[in-house]
FIKOLZA-1660 file (N, C-alpha, C; in steps of 0.1 Angstrom, whole numbers, plus 5000, padded with zeros to 4 digits):
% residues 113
   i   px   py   pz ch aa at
   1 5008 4988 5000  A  X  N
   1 5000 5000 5000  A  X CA
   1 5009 5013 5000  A  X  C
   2 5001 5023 5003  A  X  N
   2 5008 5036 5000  A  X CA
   2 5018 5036 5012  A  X  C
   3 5019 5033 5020  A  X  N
   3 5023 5034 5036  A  X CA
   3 5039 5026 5034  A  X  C
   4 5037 5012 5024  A  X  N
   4 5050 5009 5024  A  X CA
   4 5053 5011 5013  A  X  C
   5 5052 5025 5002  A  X  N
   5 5056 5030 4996  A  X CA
   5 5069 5040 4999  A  X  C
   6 5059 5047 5011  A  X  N
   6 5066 5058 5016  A  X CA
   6 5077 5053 5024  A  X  C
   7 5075 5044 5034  A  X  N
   7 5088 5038 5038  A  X CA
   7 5096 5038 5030  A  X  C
   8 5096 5031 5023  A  X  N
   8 5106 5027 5007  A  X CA
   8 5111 5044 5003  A  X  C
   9 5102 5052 5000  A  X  N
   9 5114 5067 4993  A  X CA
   9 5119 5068 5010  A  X  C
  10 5112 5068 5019  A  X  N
  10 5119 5076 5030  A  X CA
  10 5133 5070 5034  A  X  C
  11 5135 5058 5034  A  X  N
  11 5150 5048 5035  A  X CA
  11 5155 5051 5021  A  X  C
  12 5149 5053 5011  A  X  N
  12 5160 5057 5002  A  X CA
  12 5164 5070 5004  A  X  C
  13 5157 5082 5007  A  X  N
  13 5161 5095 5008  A  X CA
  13 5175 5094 5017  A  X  C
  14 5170 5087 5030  A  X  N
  14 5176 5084 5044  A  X CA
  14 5189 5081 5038  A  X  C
  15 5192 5072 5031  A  X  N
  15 5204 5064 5027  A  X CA
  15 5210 5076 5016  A  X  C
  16 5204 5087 5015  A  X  N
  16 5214 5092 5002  A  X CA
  16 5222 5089 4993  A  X  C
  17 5216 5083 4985  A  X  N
  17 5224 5079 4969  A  X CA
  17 5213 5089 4960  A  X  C
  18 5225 5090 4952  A  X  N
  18 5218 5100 4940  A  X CA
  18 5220 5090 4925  A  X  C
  19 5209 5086 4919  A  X  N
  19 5210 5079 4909  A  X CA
  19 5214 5081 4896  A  X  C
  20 5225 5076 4893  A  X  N
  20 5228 5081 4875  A  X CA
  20 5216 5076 4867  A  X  C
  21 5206 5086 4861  A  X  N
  21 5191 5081 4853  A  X CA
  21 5201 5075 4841  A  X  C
  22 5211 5069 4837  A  X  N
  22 5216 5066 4825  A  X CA
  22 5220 5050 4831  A  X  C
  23 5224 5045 4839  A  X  N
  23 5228 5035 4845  A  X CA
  23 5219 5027 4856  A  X  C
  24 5219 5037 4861  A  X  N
  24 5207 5034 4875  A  X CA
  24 5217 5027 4880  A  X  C
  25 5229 5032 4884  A  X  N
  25 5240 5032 4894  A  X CA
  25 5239 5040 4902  A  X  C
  26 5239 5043 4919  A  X  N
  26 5243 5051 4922  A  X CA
  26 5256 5061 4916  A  X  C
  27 5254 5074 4919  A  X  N
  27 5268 5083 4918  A  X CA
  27 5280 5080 4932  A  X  C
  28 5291 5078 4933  A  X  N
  28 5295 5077 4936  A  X CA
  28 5305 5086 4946  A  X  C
  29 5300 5093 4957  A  X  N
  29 5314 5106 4964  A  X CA
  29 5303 5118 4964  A  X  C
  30 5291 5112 4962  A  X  N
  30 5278 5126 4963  A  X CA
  30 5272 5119 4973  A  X  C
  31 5269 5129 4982  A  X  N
  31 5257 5130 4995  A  X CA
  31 5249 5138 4991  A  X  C
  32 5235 5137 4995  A  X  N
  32 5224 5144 4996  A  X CA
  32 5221 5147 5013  A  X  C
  33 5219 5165 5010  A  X  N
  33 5215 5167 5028  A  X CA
  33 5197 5173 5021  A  X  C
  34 5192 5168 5026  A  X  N
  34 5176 5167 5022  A  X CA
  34 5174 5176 5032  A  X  C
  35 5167 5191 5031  A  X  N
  35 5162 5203 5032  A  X CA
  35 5148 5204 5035  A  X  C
  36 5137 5203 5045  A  X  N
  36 5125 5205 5039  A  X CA
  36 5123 5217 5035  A  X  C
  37 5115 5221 5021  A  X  N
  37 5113 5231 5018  A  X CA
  37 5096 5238 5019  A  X  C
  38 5096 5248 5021  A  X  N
  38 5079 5252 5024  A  X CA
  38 5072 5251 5010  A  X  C
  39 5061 5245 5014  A  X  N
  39 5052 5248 4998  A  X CA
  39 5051 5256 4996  A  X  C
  40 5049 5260 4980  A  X  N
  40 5048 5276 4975  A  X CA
  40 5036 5275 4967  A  X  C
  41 5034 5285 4969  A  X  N
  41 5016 5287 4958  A  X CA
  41 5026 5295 4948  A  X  C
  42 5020 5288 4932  A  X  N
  42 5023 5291 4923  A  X CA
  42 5019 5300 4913  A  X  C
  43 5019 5314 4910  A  X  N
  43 5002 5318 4908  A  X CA
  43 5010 5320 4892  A  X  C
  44 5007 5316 4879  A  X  N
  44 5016 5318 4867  A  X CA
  44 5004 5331 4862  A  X  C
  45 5018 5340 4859  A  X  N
  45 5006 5351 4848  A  X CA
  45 5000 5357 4857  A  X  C
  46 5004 5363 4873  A  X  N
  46 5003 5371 4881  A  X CA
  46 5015 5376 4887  A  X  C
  47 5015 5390 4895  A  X  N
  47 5023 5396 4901  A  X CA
  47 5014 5404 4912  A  X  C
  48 5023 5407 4920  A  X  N
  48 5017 5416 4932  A  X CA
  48 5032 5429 4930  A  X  C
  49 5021 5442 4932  A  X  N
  49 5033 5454 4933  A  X CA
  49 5044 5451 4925  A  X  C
  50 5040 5453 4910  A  X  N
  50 5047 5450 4901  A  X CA
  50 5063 5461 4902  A  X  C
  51 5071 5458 4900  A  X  N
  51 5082 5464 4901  A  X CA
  51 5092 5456 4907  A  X  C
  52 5108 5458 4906  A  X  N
  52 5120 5448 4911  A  X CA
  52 5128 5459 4919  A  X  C
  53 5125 5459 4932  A  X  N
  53 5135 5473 4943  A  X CA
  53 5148 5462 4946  A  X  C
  54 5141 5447 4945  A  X  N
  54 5152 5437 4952  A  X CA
  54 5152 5424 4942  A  X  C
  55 5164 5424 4932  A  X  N
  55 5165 5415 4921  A  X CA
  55 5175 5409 4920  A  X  C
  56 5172 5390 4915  A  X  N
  56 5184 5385 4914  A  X CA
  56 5185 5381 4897  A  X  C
  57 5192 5389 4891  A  X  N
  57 5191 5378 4874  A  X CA
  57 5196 5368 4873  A  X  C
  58 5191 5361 4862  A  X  N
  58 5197 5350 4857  A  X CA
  58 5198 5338 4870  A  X  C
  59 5186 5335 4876  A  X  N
  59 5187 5329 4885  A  X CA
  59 5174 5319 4886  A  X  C
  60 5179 5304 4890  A  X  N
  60 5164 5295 4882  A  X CA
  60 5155 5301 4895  A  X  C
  61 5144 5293 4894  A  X  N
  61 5131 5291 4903  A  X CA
  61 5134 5287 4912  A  X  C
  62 5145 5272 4917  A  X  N
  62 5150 5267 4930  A  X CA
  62 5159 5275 4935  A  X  C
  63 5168 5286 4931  A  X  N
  63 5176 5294 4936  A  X CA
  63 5172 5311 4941  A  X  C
  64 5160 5311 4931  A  X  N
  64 5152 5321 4940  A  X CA
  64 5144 5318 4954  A  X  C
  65 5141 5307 4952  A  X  N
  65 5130 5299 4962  A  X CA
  65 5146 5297 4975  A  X  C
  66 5155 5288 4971  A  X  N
  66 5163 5292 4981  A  X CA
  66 5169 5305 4991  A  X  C
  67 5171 5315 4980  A  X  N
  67 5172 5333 4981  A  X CA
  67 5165 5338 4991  A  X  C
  68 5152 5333 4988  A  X  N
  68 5140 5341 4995  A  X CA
  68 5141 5337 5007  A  X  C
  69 5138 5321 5008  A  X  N
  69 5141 5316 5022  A  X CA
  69 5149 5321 5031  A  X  C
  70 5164 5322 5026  A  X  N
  70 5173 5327 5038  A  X CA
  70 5175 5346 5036  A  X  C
  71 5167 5348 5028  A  X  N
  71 5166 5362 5031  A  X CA
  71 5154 5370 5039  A  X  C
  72 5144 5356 5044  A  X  N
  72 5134 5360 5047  A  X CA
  72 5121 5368 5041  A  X  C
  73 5123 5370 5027  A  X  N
  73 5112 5369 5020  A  X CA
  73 5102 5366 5017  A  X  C
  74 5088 5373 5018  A  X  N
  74 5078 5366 5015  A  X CA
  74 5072 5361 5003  A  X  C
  75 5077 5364 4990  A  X  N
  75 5083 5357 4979  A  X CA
  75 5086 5364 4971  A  X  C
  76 5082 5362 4956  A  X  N
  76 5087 5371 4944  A  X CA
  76 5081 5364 4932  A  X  C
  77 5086 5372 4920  A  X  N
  77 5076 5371 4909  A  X CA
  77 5089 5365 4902  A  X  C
  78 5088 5356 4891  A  X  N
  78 5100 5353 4881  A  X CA
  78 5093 5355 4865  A  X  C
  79 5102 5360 4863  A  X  N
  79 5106 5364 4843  A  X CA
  79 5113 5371 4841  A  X  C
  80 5112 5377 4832  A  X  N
  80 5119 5386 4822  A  X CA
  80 5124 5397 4828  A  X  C
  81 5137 5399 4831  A  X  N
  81 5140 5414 4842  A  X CA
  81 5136 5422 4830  A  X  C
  82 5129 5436 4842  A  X  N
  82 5128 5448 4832  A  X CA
  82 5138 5458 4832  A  X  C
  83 5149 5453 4839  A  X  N
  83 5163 5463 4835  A  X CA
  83 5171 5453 4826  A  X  C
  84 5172 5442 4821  A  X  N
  84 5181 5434 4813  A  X CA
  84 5168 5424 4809  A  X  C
  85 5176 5417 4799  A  X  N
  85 5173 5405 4790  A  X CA
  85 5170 5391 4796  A  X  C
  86 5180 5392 4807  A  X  N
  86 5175 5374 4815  A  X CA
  86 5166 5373 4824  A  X  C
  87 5161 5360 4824  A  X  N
  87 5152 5355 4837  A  X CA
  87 5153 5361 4847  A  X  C
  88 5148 5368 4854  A  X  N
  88 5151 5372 4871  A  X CA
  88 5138 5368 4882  A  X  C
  89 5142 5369 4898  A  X  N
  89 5133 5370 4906  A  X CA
  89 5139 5381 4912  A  X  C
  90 5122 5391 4911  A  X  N
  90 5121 5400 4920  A  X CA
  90 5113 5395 4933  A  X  C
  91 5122 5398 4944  A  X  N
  91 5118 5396 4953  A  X CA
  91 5109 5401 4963  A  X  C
  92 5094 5399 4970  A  X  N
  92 5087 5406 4978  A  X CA
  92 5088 5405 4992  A  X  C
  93 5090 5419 4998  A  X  N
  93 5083 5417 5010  A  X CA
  93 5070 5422 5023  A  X  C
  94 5065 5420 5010  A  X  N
  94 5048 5428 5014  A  X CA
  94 5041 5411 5023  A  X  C
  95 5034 5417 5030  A  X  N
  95 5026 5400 5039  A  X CA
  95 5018 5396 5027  A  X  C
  96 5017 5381 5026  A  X  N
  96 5014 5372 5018  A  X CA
  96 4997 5378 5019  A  X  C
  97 4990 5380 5025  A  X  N
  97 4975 5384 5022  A  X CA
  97 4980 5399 5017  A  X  C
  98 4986 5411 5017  A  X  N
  98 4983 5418 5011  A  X CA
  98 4984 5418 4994  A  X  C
  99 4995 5408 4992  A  X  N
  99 5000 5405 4978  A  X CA
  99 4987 5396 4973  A  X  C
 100 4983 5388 4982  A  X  N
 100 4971 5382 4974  A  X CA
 100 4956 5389 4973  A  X  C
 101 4955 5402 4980  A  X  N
 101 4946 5410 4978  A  X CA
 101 4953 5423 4967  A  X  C
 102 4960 5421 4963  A  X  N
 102 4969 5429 4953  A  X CA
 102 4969 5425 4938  A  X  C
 103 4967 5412 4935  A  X  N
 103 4972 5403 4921  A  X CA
 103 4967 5412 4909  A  X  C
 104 4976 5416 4899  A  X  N
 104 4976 5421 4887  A  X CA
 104 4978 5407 4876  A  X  C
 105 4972 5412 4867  A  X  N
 105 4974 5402 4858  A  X CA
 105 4997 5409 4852  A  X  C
 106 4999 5400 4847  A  X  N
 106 5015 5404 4845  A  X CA
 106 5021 5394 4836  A  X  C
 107 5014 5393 4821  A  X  N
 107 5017 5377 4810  A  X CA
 107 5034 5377 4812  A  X  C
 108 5039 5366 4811  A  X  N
 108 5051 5366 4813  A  X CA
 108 5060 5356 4828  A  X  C
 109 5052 5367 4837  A  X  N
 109 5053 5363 4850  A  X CA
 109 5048 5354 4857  A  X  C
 110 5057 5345 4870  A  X  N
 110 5052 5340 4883  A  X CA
 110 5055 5347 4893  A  X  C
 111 5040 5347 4898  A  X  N
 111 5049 5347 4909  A  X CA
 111 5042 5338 4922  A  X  C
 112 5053 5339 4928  A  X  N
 112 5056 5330 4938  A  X CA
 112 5055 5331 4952  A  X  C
 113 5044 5326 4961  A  X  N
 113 5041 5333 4971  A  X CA
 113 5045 5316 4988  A  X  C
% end
């Protein structure tokens, strides 16, 4: 059942092997330190308080999401920086209900709450 499913990833998580998807060998001299991370509401094709006072470019979705965390942010929008050409997260720190009493439509954008 589902219950000795979850056993099963949780002893694999536990045991830290990272699998080569080409061999289905473990990698060998790699540890995994497993993070819990907070769920994020995804809202695509919205923004709150559109604008970037606090921006990282050229930076994925798990590196903003990391960013925010240890900078204490309450989240940020990802696309197209409007000072440059690459991907960026602007970062928010307005409280999560004001930004969701806030939502502008923004094509392009997530954001990320």
């Amino acid at each position: 059942g589902i219950g000795q499913q979850t056993g099963a990833i949780r002893r694999h998580q536990v045991a830290g092997k990272v699998v080569n998807p080409a061999t289905a060998e473990p990698v060998a001299n790699v540890e995994v330190v497993l993070k819990a991370l907070p769920s994020w509401i995804k809202l695509e094709g919205k923004d709150a308080f559109p604008g970037c006072a606090i921006e990282t470019q050229g930076a994925t979705v798990r590196a903003c999401m990391n960013e925010a965390i240890q900078m204490n942010y309450t989240g940020f929008s990802y696309g197209l920086s409007p000072s440059g050409g690459s991907l960026a997260c602007c970062f928010k720190t307005s409280d999560v209900e004001q930004m969701l009493a806030s939502l502008v439509d923004n094509a392009g954008f997530t954001l990320y709450l």
